[in-house]
C-alpha positions as CSV (number, residue, x, y, z in Angstrom):
1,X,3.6,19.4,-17.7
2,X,6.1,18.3,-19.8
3,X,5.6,15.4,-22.2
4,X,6.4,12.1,-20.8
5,X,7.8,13.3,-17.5
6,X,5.3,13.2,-15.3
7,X,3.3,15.9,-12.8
8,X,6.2,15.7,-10.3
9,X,9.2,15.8,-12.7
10,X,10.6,18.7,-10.7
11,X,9.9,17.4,-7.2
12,X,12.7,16.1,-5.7
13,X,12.0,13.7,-2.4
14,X,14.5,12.4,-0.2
15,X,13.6,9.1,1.2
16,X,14.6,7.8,5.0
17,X,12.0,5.2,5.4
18,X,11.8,1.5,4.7
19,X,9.6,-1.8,4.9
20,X,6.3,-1.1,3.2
21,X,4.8,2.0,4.6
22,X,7.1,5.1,3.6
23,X,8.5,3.4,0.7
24,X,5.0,3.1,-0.8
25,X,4.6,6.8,-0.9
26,X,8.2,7.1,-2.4
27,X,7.5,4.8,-5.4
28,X,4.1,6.8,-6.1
29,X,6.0,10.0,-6.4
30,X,8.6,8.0,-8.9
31,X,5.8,6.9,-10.8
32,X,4.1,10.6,-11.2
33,X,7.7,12.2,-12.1
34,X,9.8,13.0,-9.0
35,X,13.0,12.2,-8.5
36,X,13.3,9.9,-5.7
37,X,16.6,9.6,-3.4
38,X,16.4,6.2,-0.8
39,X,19.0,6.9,1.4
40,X,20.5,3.8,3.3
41,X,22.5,2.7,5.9
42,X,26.1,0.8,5.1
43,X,25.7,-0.4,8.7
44,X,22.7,-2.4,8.2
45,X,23.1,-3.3,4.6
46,X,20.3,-0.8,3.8
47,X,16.3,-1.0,3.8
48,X,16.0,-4.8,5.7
49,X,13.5,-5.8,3.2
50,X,16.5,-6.5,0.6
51,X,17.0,-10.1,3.3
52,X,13.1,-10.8,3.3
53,X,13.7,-13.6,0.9
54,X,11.6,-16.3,0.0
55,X,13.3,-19.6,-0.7
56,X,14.1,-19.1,-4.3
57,X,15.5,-16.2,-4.4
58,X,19.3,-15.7,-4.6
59,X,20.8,-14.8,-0.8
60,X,23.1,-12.8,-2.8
61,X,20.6,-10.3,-4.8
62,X,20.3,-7.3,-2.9
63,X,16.5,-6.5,-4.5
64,X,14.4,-8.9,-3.2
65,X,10.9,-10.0,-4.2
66,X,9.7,-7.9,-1.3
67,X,11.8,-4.6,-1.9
68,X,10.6,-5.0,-5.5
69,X,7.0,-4.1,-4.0
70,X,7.6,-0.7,-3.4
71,X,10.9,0.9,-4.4
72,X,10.6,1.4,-8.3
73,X,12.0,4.5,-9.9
74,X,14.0,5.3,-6.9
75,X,17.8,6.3,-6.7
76,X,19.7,4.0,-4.1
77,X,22.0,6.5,-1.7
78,X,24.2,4.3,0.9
79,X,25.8,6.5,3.3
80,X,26.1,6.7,7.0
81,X,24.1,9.1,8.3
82,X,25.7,9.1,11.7
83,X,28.8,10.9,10.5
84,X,28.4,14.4,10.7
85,X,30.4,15.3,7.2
86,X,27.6,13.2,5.8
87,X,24.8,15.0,7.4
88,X,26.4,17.8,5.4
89,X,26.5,16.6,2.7
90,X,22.7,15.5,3.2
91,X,21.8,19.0,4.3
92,X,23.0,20.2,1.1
93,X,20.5,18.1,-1.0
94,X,17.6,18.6,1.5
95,X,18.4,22.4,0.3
96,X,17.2,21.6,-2.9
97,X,14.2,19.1,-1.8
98,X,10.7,19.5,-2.0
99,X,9.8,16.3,0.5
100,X,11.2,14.3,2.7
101,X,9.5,11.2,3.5
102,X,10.5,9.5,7.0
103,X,10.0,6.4,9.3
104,X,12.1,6.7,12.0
105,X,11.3,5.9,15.3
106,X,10.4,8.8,17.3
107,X,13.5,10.8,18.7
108,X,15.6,8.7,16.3
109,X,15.6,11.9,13.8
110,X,16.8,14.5,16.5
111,X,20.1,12.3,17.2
112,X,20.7,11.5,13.2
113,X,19.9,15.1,12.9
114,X,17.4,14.9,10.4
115,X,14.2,15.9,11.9
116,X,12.1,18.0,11.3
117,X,12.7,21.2,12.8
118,X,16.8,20.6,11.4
119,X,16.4,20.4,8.4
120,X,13.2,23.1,8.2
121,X,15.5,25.3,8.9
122,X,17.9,24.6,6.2
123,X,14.6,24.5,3.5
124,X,11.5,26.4,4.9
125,X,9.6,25.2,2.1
126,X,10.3,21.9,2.6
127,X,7.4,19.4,3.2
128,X,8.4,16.3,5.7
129,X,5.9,13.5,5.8
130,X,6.3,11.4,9.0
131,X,5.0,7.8,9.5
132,X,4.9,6.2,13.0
133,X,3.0,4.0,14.8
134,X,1.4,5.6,17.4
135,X,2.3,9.4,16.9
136,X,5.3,11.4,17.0
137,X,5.3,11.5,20.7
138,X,5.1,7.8,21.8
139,X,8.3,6.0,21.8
140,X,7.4,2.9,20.2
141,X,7.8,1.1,17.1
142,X,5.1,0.0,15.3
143,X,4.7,-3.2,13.3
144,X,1.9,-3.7,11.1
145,X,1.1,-7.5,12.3
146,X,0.6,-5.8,16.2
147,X,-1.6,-2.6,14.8
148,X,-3.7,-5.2,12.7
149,X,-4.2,-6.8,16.4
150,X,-4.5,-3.5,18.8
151,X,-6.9,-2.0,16.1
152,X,-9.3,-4.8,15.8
153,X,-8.5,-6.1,12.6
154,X,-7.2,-9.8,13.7
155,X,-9.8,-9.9,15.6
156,X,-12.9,-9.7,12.9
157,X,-10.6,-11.7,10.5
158,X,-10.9,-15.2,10.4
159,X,-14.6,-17.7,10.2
160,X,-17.0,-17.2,12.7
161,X,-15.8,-19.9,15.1
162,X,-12.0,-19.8,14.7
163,X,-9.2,-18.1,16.0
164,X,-8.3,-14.2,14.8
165,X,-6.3,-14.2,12.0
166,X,-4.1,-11.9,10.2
167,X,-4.5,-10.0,7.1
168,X,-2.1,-11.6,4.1
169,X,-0.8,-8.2,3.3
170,X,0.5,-5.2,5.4
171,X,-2.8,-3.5,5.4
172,X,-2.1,-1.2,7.9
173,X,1.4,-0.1,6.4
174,X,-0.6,0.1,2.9
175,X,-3.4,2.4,4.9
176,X,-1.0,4.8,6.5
177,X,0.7,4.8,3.0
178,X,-2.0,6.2,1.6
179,X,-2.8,8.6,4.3
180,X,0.3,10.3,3.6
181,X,-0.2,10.9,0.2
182,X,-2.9,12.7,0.7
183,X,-1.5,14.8,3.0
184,X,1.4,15.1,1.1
185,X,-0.7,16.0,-2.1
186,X,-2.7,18.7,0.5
187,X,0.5,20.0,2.0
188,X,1.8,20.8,-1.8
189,X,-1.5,22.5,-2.4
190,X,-0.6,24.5,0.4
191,X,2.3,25.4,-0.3
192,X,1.6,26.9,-3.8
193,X,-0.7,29.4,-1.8
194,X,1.1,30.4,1.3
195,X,4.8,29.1,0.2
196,X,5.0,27.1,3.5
197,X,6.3,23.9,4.3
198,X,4.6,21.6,7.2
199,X,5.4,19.0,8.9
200,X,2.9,16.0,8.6
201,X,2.6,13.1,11.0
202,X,0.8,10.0,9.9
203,X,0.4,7.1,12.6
204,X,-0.3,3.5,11.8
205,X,-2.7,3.6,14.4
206,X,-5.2,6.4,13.6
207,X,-4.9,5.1,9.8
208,X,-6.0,1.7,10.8
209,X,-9.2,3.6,13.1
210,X,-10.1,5.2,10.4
211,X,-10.3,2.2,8.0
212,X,-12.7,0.5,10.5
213,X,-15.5,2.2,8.6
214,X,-18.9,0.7,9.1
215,X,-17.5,-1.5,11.8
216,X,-16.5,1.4,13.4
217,X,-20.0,2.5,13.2
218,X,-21.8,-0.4,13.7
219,X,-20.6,0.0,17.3
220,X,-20.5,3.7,18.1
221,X,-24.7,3.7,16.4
222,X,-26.2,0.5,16.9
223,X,-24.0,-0.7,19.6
224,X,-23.6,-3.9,18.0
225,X,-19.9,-4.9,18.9
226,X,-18.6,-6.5,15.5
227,X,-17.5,-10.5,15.7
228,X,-16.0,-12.4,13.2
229,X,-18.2,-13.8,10.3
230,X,-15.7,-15.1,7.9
231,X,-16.1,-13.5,4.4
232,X,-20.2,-12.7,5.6
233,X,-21.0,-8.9,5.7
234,X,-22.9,-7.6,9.1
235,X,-25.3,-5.7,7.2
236,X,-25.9,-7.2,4.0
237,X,-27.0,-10.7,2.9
238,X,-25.6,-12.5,0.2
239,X,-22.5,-10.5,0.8
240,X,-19.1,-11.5,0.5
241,X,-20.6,-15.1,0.5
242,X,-18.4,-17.3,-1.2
243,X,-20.5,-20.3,-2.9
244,X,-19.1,-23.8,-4.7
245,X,-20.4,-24.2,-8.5
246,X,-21.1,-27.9,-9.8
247,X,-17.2,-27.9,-11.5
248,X,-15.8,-27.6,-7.6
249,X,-14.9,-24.0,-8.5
250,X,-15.7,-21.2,-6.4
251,X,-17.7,-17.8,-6.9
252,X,-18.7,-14.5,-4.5
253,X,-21.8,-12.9,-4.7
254,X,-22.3,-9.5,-3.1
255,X,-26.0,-8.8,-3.6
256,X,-26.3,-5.0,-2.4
257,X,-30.3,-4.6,-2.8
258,X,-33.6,-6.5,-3.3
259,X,-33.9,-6.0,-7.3
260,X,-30.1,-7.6,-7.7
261,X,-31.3,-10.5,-5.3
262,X,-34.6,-11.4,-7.5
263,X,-32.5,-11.4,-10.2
264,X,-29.7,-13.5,-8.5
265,X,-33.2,-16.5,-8.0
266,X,-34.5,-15.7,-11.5
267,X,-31.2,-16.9,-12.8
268,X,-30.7,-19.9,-10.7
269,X,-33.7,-21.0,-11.4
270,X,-35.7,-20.2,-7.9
271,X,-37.9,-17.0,-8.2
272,X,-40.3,-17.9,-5.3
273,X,-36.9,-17.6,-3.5
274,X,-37.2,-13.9,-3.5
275,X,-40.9,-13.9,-2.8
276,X,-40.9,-15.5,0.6
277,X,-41.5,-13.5,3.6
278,X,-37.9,-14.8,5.3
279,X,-36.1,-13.5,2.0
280,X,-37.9,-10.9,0.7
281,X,-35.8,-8.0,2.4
282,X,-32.5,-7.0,3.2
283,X,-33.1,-6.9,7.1
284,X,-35.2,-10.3,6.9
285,X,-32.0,-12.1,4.9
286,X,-29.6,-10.9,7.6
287,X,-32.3,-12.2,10.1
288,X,-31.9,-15.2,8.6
289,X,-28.4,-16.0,6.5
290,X,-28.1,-19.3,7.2
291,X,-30.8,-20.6,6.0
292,X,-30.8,-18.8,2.8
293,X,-27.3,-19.6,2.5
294,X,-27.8,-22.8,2.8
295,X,-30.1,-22.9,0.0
296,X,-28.2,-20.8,-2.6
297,X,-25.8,-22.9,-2.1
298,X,-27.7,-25.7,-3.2
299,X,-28.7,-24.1,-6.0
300,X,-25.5,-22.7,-7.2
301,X,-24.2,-26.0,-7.3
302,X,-25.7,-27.0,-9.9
303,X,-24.4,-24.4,-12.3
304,X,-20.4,-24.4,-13.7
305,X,-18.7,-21.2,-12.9
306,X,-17.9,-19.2,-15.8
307,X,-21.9,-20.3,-17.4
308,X,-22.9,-18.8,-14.0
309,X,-20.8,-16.1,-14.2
310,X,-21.5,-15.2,-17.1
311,X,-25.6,-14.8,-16.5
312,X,-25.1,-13.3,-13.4
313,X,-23.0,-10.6,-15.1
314,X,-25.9,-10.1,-18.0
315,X,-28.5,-9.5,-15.3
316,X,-26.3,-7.1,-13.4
317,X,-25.9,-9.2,-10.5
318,X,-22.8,-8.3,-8.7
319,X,-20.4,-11.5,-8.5
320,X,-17.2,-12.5,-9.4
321,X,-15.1,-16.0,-9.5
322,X,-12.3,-16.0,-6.4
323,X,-9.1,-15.8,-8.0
324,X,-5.9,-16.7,-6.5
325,X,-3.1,-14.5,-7.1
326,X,-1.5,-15.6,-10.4
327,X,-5.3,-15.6,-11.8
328,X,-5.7,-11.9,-10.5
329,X,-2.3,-10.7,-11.8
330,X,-3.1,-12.5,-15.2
331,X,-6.5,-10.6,-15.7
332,X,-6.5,-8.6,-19.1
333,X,-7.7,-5.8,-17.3
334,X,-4.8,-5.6,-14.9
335,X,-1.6,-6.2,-17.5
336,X,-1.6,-1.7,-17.3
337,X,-1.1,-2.1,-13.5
338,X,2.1,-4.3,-13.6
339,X,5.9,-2.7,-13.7
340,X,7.8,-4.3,-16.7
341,X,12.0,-4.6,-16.6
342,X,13.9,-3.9,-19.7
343,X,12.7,-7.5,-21.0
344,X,9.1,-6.6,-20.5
345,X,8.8,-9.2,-17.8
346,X,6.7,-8.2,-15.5
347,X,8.4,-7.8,-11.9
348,X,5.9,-5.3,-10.0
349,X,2.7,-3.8,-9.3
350,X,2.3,0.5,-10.0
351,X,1.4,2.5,-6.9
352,X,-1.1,4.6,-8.8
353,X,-4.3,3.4,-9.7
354,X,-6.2,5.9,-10.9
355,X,-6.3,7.5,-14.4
356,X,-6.3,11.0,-15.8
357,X,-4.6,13.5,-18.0
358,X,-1.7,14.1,-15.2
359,X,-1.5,10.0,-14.6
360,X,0.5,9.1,-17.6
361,X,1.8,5.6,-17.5
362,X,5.6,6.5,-17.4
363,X,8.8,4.5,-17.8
364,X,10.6,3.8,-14.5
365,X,13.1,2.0,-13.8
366,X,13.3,-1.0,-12.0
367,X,14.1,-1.1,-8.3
368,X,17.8,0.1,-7.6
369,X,20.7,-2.5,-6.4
370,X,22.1,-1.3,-2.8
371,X,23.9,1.8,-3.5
372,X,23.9,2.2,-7.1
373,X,23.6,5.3,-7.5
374,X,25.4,6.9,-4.2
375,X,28.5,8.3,-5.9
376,X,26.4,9.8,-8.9
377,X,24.2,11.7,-6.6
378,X,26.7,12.9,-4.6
379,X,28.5,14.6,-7.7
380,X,25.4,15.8,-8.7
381,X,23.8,17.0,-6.1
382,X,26.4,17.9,-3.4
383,X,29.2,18.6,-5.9
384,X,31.9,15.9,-4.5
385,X,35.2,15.2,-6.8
386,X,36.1,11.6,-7.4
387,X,39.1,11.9,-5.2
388,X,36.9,13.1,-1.9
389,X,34.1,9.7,-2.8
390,X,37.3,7.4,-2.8
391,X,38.4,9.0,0.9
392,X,34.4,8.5,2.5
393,X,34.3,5.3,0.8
394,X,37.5,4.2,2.5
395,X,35.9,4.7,5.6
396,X,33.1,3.7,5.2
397,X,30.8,6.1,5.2
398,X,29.7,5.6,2.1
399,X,29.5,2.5,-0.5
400,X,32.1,2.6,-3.1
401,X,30.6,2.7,-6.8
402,X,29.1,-0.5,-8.5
């Protein structure tokens, strides 16, 4: 690897995806090295999260607050891929690409002409990660807000008696996102031994399955059909249990065995707590949560937060304070996993969280405005003069240079 490029400096991915989902797995491949090529439609003004504004942002940026979640280090290409001198011009770059990383709507890549089996056949060794939401073969679109309801998410979210509610992020996108890097990263593996490329499909809806876990299991084993419990865990009691300290603060305490919870009395003061027979086990707390519930949190309210934090850390007694987001972002811990602009503001959060000798923390640049670099790819990568730009840009069919 060469110093300060990055794993993937010599992968080059063309991406036709957008939202949350395909993007996500385009701005981890900038961040390892790749060069990454967003292609985007003139017609619609590009990826639609550029318009998902909140109030203060200015109507007329075209790099939103939510674009800036997943589209640094990428090269902005704005061309219609309708036209079928474009598609030429696009097969020509797919001929030097390594992936291709897509979100259409199933059987909207056959009439753009940019599926699969087209454009294998232009680069056999060409890897072409698909994200859909219910499989390559079912005709609908999917939306992360209805796969967080079809997959039983919204429905285990929310308190115990309340309505199902949905998760504050795009879970399921995030899930599928991360599905297809790892296929991705096996489908490169792959390719070094049998010099293949593959096509890889990755649903929203078999990501989100899969996710379910132990509440998949709970079900399929025990037959206990999981219900909504608000932050309690089925299995385990105190987990997830969020508890008030004497300042009005608020603290989570996810006790995993029955050493952590005799600690977690010893420090608040109540050690016959973890001798009596209602308590004294795992299975006998989930018996009987809230009544022992009720009495923690009688007893953690008369500690401040960080004193009881701090004890409960010393003991090794999992628990931590609940954050909102501009605590969690401010951690000293996380300042590593935010993306910096030129000023060394910090604008966005890295794909890759994991560390290593081929996880350098590389220099990428911030997300790209609509089309900025459509007429520099095309001389680079599909030879174009400055004369034949002008003449596609004229009709359209391409955005004419920042």
């Amino acid at each position: 690897m060469d110093a300060g490029k990055g794993l993937f400096h010599d992968l080059l991915v063309v991406e036709f995806a957008s939202v949350l989902a395909g993007p996500s797995v385009g701005q981890f491949f900038a961040e390892m090295g790749a060069e990454v090529l967003k292609i985007e439609s003139p017609k619609t003004q590009g990826d639609v999260t550029r318009r998902w504004k909140l109030p203060p942002e200015n109507p007329a940026d075209t790099v939103s607050a939510y674009f800036a979640s997943a589209n640094w280090g990428k090269k902005s290409v704005c061309l219609d891929l309708a036209d079928k001198r474009v598609q030429t011009l696009v097969y020509g770059i797919i001929e030097k690409a390594d992936i291709v990383l897509a979100s259409f709507k199933p059987g909207d890549a056959e009439k753009l002409k940019m599926d699969y089996a087209t454009l294998a056949r232009i680069n056999p060794r060409l890897l072409y990660g698909h994200i859909t939401g219910y499989g390559s073969d079912v005709a609908r679109a999917g939306y992360d807000a209805v796969l967080q309801a079809e997959a039983g998410f919204m429905f285990l979210n929310g308190e115990k008696d309340g309505p199902p509610v949905k998760m504050p992020v795009a879970l399921i996108d995030l899930l599928a996102a991360h599905q297809l890097k790892e296929g991705l990263l096996a489908g490169l593996y792959r390719r070094e031994k049998k010099g293949q490329g593959q096509y890889l499909a990755v649903s929203l809806l078999k990501s989100a399955i899969a996710s379910l876990a132990n509440q998949a299991t709970n079900y399929l084993v025990a037959g206990v059909a999981p219900e909504r419990m608000g932050s309690e865990h089925p299995n385990i009691v105190p987990y997830g249990t969020i508890f008030r300290t004497a300042d009005g603060k608020e603290i989570v305490l996810a006790v995993g065995d029955d050493r952590q919870f005799q600690a977690l009395c010893r420090i608040l003061g109540e050690p016959g707590l973890a001798e009596d027979t209602a308590y004294k086990t795992n299975g006998q707390r989930v018996l009987h949560r809230e009544s022992l519930n009720q009495r923690l949190q009688a007893l953690v309210a008369g500690f401040p937060q960080n004193e009881l934090l701090q004890a409960l850390m010393k003991h090794h007694v999992p628990a931590g304070a609940v954050h909102n987001v501009p605590q969690a972002l401010a951690q000293p811990l996380v300042q590593p996993q935010l993306l910096r602009n030129e000023d060394a503001k910090p604008l966005g959060v890295r794909q890759i969280a994991f560390s290593g000798p081929f996880s350098e923390t590389l220099d990428i640049p911030s997300p790209p405005l609509l089309g900025q670099h459509t007429w520099q790819v095309l001389r680079e990568k599909a030879g174009l003069t400055t004369v034949e730009l002008q003449e596609l840009a004229q009709k359209g069919l391409i955005f004419p240079p920042l």
